[in-house]
Backbone as a chain_set.jsonl record, in Angstrom:
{"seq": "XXXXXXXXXXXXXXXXXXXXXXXXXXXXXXXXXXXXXXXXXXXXXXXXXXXXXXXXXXXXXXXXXXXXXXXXXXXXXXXXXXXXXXXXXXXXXXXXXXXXXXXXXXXXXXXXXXXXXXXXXXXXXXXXXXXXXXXXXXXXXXXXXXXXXXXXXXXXXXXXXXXXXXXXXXXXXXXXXXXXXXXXXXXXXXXXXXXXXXXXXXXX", "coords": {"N": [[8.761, -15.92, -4.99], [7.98, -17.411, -3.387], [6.001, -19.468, -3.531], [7.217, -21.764, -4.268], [7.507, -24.824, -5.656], [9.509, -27.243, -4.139], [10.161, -29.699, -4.942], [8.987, -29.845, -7.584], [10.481, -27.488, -9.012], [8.489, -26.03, -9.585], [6.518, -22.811, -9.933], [3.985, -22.293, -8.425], [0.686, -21.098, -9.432], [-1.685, -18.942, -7.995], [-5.005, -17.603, -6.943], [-4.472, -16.294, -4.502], [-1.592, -16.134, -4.587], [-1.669, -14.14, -6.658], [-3.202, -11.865, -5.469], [-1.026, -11.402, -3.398], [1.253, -10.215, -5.078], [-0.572, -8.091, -5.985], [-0.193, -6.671, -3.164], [2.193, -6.227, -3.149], [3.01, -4.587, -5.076], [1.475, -2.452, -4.272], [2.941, -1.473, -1.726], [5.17, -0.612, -3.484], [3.718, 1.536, -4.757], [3.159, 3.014, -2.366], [5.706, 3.756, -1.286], [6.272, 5.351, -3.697], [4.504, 7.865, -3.401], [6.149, 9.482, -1.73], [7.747, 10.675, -3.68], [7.208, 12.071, -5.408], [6.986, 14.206, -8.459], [9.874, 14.245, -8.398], [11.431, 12.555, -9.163], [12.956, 10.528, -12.124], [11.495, 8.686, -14.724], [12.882, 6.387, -15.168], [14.557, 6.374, -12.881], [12.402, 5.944, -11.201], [11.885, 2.993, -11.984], [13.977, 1.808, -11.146], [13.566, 1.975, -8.927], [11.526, 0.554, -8.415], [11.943, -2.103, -9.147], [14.381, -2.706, -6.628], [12.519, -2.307, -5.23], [10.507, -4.517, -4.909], [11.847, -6.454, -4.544], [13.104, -6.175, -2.41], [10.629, -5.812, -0.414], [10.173, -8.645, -0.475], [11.698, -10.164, 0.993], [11.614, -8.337, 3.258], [8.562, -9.684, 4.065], [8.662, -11.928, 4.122], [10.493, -12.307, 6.292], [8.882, -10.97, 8.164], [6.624, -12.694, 8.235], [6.692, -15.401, 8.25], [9.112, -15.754, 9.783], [9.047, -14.34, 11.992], [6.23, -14.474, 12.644], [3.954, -12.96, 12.704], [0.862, -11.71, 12.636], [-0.892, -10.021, 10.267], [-3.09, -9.362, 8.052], [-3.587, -7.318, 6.642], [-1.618, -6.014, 6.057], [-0.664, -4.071, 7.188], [1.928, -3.621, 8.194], [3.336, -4.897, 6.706], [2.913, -3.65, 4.337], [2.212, -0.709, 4.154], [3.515, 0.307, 6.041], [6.479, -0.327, 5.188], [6.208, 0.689, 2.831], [6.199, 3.374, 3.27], [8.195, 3.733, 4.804], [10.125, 2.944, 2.973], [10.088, 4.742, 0.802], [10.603, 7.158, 2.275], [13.166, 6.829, 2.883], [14.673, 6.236, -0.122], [13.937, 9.103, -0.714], [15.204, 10.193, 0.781], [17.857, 9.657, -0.155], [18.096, 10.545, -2.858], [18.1, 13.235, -1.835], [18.747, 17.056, -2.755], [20.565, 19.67, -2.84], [19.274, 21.968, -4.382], [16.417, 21.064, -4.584], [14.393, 22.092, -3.879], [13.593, 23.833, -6.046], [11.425, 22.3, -7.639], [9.261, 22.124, -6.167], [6.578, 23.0, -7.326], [5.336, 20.71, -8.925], [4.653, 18.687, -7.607], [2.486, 19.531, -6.514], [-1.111, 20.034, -6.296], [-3.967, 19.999, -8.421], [-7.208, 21.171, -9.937], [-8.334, 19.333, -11.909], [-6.791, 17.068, -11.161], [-7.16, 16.558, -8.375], [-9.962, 16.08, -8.145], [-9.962, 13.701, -9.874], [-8.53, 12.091, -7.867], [-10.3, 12.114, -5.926], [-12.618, 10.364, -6.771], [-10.907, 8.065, -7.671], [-10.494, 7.304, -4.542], [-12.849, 7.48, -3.455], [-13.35, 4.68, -4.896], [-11.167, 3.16, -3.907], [-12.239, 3.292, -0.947], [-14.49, 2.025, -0.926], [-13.565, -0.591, -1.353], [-11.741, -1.105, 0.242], [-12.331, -3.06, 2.549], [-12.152, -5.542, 1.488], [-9.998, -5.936, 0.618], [-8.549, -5.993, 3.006], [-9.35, -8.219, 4.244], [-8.782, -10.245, 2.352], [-6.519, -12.298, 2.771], [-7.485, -13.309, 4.575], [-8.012, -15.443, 7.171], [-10.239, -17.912, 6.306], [-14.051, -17.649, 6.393], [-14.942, -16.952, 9.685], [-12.949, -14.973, 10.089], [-12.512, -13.835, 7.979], [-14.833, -12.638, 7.678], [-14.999, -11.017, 10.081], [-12.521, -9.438, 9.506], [-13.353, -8.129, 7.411], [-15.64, -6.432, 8.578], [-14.783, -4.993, 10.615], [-13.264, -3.492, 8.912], [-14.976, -1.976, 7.913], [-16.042, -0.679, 9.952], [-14.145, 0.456, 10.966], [-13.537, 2.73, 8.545], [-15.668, 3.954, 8.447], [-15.712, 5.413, 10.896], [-13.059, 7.25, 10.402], [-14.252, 8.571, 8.052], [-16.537, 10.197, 9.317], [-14.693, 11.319, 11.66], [-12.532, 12.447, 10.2], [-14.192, 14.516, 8.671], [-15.135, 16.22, 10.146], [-12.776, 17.088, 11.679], [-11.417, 18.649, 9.44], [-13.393, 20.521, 8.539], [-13.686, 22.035, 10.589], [-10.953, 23.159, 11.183], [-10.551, 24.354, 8.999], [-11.075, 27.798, 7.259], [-14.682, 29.27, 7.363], [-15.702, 27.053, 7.31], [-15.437, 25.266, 5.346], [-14.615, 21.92, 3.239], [-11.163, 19.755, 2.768], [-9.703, 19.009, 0.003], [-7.58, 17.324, 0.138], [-7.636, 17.13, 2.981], [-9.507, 15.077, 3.121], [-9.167, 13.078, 0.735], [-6.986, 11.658, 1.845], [-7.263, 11.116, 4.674], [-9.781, 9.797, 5.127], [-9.292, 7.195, 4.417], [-7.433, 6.475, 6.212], [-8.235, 5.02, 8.319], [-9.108, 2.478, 7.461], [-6.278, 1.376, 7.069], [-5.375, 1.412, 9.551], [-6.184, -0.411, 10.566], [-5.844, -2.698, 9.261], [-3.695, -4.483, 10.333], [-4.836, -5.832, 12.622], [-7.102, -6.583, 11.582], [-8.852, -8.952, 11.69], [-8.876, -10.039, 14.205], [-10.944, -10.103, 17.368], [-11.933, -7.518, 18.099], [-14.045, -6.137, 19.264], [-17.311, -3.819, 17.649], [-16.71, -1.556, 19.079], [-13.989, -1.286, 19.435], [-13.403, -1.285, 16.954], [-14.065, 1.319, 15.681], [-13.166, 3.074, 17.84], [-10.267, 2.566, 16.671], [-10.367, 3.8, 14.229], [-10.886, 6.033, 14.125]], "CA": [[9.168, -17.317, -4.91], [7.242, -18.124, -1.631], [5.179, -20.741, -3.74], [8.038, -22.145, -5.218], [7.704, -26.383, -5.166], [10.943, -27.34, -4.053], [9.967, -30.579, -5.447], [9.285, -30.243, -8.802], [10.834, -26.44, -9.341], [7.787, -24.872, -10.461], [5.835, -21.936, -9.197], [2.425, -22.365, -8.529], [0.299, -19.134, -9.425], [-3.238, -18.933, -7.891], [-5.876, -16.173, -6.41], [-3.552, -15.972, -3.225], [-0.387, -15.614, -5.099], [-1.933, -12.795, -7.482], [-3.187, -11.013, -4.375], [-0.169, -10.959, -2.665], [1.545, -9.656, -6.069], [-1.375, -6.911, -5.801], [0.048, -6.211, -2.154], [3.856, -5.827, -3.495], [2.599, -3.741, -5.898], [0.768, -1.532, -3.342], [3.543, -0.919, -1.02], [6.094, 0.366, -4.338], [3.461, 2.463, -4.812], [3.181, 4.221, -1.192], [7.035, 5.092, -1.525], [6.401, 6.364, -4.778], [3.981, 9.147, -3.122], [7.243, 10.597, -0.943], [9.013, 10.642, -4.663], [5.892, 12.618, -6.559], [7.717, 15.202, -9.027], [11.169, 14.461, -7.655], [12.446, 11.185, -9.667], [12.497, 10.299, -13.712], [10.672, 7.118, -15.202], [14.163, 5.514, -15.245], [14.853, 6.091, -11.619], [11.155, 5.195, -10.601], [11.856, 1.666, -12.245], [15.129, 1.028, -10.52], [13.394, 2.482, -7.505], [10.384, -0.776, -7.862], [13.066, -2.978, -8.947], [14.856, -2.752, -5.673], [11.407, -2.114, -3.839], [10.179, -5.134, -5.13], [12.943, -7.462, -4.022], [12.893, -5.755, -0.447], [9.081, -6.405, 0.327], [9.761, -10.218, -0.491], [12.76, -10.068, 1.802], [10.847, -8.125, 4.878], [7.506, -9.931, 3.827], [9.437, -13.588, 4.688], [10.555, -12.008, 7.614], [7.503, -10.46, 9.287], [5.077, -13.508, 8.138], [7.286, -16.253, 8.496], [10.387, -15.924, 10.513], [8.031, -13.627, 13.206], [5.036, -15.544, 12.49], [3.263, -11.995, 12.931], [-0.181, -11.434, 11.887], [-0.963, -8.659, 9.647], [-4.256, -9.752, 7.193], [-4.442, -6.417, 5.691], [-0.308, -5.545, 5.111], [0.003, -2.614, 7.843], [2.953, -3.519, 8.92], [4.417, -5.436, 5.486], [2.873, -3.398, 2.991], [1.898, 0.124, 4.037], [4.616, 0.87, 7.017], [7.329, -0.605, 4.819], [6.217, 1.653, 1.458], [6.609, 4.531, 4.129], [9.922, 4.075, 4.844], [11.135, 2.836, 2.074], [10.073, 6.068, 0.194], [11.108, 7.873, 2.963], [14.547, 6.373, 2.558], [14.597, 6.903, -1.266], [13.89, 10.816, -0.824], [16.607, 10.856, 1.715], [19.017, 9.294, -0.398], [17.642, 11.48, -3.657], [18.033, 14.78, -1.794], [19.906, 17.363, -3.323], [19.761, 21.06, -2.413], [18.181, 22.793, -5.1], [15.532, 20.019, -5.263], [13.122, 22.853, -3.929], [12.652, 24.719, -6.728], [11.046, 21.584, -8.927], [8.509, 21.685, -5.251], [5.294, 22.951, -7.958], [5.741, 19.376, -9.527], [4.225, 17.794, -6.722], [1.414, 20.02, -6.178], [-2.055, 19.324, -6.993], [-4.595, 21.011, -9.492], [-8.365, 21.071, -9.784], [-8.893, 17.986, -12.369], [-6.144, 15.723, -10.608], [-8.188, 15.842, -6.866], [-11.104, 15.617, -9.361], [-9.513, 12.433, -10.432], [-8.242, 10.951, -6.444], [-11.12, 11.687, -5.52], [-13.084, 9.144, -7.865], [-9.779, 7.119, -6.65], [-10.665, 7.636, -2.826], [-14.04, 6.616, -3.349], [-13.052, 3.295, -4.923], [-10.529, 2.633, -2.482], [-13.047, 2.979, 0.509], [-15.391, 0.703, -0.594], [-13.301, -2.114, -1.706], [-11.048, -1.856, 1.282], [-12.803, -4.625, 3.271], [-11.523, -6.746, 0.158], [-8.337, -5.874, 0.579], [-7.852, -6.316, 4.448], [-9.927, -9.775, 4.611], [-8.715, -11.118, 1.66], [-5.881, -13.138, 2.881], [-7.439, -13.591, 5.776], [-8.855, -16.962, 7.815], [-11.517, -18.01, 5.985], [-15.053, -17.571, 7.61], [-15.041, -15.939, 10.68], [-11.499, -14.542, 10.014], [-12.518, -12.964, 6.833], [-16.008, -12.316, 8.255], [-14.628, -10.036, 11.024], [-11.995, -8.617, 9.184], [-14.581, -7.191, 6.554], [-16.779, -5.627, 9.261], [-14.225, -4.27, 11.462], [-12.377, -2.377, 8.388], [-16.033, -1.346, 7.663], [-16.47, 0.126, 10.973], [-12.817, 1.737, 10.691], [-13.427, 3.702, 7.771], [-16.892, 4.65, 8.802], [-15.207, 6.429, 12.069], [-12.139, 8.076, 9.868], [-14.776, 9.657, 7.491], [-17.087, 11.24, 10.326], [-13.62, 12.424, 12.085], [-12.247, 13.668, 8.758], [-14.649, 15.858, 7.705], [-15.582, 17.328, 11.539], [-11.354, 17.8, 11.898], [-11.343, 19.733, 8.171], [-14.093, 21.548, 8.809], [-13.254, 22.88, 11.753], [-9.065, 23.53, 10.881], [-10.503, 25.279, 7.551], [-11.858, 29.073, 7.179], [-15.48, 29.195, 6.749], [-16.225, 25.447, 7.625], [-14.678, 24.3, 3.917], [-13.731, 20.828, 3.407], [-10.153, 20.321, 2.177], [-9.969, 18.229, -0.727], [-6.516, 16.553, 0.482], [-7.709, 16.428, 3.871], [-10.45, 13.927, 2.684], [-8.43, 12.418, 0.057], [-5.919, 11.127, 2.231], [-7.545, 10.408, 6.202], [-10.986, 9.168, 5.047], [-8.947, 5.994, 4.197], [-6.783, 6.156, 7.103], [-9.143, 3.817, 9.157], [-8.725, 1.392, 6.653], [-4.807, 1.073, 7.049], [-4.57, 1.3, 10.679], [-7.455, -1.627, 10.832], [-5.329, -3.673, 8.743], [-3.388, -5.887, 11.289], [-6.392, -6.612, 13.614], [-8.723, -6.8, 10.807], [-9.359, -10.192, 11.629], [-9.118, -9.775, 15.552], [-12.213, -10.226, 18.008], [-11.698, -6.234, 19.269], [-15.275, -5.753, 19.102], [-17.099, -2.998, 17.046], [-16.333, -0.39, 19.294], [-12.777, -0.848, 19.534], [-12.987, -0.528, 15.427], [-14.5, 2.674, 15.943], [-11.339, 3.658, 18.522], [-8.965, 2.374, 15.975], [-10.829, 4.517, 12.96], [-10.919, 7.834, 15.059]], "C": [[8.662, -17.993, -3.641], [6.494, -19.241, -1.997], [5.818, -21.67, -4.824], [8.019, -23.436, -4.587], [8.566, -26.815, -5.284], [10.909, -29.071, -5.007], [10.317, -30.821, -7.024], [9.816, -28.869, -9.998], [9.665, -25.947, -10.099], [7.116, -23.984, -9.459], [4.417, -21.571, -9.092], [1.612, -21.117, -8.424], [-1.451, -19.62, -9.295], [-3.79, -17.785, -7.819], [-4.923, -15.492, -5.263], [-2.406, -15.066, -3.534], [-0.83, -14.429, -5.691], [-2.65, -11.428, -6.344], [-2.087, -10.559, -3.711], [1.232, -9.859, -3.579], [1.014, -8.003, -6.002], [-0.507, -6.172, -4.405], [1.677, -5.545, -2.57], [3.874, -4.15, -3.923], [2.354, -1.958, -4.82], [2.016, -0.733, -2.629], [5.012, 0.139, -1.828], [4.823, 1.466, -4.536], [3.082, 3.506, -3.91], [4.632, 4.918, -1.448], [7.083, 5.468, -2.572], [5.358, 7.441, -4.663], [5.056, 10.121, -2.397], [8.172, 10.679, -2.154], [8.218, 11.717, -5.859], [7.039, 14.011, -6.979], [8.827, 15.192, -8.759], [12.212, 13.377, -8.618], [11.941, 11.1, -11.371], [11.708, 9.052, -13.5], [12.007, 6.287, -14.859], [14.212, 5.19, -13.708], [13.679, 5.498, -11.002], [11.367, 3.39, -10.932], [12.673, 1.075, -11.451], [14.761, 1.075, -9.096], [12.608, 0.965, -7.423], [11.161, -1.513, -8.146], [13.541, -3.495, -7.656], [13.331, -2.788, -4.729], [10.574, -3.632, -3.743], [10.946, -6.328, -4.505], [12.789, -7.676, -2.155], [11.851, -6.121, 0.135], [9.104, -7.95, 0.066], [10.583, -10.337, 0.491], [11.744, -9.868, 3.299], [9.361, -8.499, 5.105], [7.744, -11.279, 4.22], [9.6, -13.308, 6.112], [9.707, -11.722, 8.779], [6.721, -11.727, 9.758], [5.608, -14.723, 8.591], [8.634, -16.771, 9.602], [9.797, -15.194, 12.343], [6.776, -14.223, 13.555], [3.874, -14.222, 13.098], [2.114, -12.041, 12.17], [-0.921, -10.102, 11.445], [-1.376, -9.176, 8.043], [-3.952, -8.334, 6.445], [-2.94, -5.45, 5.389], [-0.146, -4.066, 6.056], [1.456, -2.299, 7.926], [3.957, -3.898, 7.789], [4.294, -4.432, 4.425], [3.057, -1.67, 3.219], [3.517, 0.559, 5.105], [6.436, 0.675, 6.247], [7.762, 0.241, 3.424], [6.392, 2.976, 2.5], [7.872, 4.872, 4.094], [10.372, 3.953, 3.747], [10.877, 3.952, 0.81], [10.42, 7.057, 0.887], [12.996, 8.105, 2.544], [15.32, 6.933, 1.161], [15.165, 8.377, -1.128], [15.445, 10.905, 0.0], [18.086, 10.667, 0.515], [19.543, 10.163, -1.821], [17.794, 12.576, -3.144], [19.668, 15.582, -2.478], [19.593, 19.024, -3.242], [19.077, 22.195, -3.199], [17.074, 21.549, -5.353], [14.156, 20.826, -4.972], [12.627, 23.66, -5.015], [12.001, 23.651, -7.739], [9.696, 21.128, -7.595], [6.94, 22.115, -6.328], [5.159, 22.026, -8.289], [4.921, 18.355, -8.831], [2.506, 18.396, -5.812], [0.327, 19.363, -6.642], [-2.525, 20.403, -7.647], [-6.016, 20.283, -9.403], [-8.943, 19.742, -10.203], [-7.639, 16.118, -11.623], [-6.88, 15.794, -9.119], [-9.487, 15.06, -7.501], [-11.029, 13.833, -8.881], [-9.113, 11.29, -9.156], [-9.301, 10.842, -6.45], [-12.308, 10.454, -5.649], [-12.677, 8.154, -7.23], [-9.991, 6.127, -5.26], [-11.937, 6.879, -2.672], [-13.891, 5.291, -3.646], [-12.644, 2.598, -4.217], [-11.377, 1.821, -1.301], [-13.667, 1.882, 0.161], [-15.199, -0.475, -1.201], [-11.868, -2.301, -0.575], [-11.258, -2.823, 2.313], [-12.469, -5.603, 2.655], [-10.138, -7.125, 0.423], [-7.689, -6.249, 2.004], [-8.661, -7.997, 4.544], [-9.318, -10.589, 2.878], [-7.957, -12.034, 1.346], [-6.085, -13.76, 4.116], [-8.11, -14.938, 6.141], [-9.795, -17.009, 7.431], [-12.753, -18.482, 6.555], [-15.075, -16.84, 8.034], [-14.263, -15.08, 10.342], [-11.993, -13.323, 9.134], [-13.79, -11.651, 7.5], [-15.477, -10.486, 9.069], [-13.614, -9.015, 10.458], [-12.998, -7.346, 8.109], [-15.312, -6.372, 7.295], [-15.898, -4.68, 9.986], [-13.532, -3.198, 10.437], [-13.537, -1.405, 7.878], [-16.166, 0.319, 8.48], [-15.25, 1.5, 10.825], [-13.037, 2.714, 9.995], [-14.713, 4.801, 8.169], [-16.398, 5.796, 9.655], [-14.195, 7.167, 11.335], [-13.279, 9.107, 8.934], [-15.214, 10.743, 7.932], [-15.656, 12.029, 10.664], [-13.021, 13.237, 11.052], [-13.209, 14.723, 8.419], [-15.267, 16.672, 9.313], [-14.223, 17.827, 11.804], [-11.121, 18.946, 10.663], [-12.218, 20.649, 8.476], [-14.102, 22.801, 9.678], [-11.914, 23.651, 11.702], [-9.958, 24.656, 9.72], [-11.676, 27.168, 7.939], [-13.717, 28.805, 6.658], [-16.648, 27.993, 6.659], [-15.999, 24.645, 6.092], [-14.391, 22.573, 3.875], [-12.671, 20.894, 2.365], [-10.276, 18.96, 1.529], [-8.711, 16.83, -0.295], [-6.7, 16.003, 1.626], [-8.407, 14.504, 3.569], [-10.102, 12.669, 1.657], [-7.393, 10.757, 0.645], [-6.384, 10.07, 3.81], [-8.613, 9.587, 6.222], [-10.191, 7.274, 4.834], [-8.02, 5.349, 5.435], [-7.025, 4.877, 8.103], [-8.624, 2.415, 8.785], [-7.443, 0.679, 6.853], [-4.592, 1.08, 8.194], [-5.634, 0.016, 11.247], [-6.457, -2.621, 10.562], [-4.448, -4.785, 9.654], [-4.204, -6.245, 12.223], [-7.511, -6.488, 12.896], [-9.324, -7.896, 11.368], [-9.54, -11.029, 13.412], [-10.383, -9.932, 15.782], [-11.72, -8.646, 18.791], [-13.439, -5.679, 19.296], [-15.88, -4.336, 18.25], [-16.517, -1.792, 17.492], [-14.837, -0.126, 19.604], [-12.157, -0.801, 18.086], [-13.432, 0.887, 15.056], [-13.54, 3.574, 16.437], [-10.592, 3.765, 17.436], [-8.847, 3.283, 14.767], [-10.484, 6.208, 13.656], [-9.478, 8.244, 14.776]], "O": [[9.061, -19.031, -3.112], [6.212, -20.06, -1.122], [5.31, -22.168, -5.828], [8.332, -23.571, -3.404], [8.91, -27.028, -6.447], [11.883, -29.347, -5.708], [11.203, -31.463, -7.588], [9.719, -28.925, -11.224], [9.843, -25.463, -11.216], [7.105, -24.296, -8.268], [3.862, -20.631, -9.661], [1.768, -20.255, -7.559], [-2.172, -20.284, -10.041], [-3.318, -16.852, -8.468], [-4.712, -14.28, -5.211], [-2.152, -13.926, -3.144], [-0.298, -13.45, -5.168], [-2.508, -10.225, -6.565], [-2.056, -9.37, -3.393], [1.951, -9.035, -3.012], [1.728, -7.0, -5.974], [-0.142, -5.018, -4.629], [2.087, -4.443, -2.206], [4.365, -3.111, -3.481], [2.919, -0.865, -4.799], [2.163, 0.468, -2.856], [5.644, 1.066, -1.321], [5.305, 2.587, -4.374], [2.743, 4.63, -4.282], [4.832, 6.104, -1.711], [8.098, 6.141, -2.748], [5.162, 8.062, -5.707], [4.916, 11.344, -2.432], [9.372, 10.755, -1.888], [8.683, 12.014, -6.959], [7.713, 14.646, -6.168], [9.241, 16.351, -8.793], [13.438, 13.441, -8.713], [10.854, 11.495, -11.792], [11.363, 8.531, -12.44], [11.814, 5.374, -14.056], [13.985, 4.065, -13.261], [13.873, 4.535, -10.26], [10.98, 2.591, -10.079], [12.395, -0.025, -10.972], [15.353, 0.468, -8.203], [12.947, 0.197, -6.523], [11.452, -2.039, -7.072], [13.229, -4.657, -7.396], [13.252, -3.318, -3.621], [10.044, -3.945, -2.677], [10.257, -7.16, -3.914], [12.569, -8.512, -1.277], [11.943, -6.751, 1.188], [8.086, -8.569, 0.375], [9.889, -10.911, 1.33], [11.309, -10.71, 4.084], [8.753, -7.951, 6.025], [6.767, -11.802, 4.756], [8.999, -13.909, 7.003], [9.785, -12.096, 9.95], [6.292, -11.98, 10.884], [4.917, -15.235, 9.471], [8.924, -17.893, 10.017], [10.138, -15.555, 13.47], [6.394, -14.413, 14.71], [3.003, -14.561, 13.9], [2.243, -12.407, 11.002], [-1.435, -9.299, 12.223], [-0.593, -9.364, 7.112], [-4.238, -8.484, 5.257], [-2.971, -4.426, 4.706], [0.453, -3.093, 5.598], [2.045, -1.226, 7.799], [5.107, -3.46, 7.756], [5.229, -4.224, 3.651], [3.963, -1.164, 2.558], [4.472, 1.128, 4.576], [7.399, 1.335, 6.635], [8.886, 0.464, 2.974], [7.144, 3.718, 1.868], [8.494, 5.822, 3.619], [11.113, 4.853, 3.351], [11.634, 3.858, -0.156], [10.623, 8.075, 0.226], [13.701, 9.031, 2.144], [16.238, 7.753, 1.16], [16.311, 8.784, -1.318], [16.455, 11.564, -0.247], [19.06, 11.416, 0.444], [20.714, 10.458, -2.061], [17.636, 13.411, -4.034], [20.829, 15.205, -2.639], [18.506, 19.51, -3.554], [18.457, 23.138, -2.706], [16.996, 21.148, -6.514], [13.081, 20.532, -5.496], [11.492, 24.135, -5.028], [11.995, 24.105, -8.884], [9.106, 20.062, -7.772], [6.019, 21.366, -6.002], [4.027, 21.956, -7.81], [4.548, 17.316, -9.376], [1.784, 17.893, -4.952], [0.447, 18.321, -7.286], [-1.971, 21.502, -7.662], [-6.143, 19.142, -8.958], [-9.693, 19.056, -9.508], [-7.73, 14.89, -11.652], [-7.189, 14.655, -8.77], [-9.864, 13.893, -7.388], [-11.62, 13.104, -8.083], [-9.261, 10.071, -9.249], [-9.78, 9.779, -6.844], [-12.742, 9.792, -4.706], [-13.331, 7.423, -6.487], [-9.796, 4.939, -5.0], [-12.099, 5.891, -1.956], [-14.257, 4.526, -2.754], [-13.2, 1.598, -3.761], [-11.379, 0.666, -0.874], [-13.509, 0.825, 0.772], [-16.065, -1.275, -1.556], [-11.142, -3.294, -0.533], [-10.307, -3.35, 2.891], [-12.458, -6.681, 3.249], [-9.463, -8.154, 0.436], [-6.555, -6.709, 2.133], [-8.011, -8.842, 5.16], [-9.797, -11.689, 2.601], [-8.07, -12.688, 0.309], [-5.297, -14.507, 4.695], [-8.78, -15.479, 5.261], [-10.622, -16.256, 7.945], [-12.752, -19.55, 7.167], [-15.201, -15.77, 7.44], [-14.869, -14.019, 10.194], [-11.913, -12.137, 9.454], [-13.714, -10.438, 7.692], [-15.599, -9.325, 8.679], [-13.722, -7.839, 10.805], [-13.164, -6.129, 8.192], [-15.744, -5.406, 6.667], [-16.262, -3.505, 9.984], [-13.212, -2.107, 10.909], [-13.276, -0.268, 7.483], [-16.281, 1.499, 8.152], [-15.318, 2.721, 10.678], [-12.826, 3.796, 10.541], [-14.704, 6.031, 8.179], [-16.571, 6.965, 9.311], [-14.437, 8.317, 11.702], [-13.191, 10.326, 9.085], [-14.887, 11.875, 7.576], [-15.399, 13.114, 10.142], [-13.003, 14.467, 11.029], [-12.849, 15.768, 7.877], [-15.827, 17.767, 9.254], [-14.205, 18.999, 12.18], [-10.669, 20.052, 10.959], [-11.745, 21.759, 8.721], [-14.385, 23.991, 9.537], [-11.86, 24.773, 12.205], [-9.78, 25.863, 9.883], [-12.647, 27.394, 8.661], [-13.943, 28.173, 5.626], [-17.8, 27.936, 6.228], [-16.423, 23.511, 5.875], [-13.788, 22.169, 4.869], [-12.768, 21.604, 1.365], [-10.746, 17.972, 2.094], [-8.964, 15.631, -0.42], [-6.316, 14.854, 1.849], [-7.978, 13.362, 3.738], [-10.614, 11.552, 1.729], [-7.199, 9.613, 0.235], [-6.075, 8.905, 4.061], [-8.674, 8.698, 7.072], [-10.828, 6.293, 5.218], [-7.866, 4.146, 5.646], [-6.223, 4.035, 8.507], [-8.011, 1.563, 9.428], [-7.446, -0.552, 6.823], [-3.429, 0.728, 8.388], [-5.662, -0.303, 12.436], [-6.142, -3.399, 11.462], [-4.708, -5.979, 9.505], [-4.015, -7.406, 12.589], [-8.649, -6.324, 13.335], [-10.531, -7.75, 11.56], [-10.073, -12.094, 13.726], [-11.158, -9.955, 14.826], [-11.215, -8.646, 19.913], [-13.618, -4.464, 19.373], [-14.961, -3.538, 18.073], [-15.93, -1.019, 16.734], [-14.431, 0.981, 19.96], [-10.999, -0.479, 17.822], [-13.013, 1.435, 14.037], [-13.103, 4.56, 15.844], [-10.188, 4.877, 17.095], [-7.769, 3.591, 14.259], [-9.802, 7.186, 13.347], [-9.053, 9.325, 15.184]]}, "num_chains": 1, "name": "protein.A"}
């Protein structure tokens, strides 16, 4: 309801609005990675239900009432699906909940399948961090700097796996998961003047 015209009660739906929809979206689905094998379909719904409500709530608050800037949702979308799947699990625990821990494992054709994922991700996360951002420069810079970010998380990902693993292996989860990391810790100074090499820092 953020583009709700008090005027003439309607709700104006553009590219903006359906992006920021996309972002809602995004952050029920980080706390539904701390819920993997642990919750039914039923409870997952009541879980985005409520998760859904909450990110418009602390999404008013951050952007508007803080007047904080955060182009690419670190702080609204990704830090907030953290906790609030964190929260969840906590509130879901129950002491035999370890033996249903295979459930949440992985298997050969589901990395298969992130991975695919992972790759998409990367190279449409410059989309995703500039795409609410100041148009022009704003966007401009945010696009290059989440560039640079990911660039530096890949190199460090696969020289930290390599090295942690027997043999010089790469681990399919490592890569899965940190190669994107860049990306998400870019996201509130996407659109910053930190120059490239302090998107390089921020990717590492």
């Amino acid at each position: 309801f953020h583009s709700l015209d008090y005027t003439d009660g309607k709700i104006k739906i553009g590219v903006e609005n359906l992006i920021n929809a996309d972002f809602c979206v995004a952050g029920c689905l980080i706390a539904y990675g701390a819920l993997l094998g642990k919750v039914s379909p039923v409870q997952l719904l009541v879980m985005t239900l409520f998760g859904v409500t909450l990110f418009a709530v602390e999404e008013y608050i951050i952007l508007s009432v803080l007047h904080a800037k955060d182009a690419g949702g670190s702080m609204v979308i990704h830090t907030f699906g953290a906790y609030y799947g964190l929260s969840i699990s906590w509130v879901l625990y129950r002491p035999n909940l370890d033996k249903s821990k295979h459930l949440n494992g992985s298997v050969y054709h589901s990395d298969v399948f992130a991975m695919i994922g992972t790759l998409f991700l990367w190279m449409f996360w410059p989309s995703f961090n500039s795409a609410i951002s100041d148009h022009g420069d704003g966007q401009h810079r945010a696009a290059i700097n989440t560039y640079l970010a990911l660039a530096s998380s890949v190199l460090t990902t696969f020289a930290i796996s390599s090295l942690s693993a027997k043999r010089g292996k790469l681990d399919m989860v490592h890569i899965q998961n940190a190669t994107l990391a860049g990306g998400v810790a870019m996201g509130t100074a996407a659109e910053f003047m930190i120059t490239p090499y302090g998107s390089l820092i921020v990717g590492f």
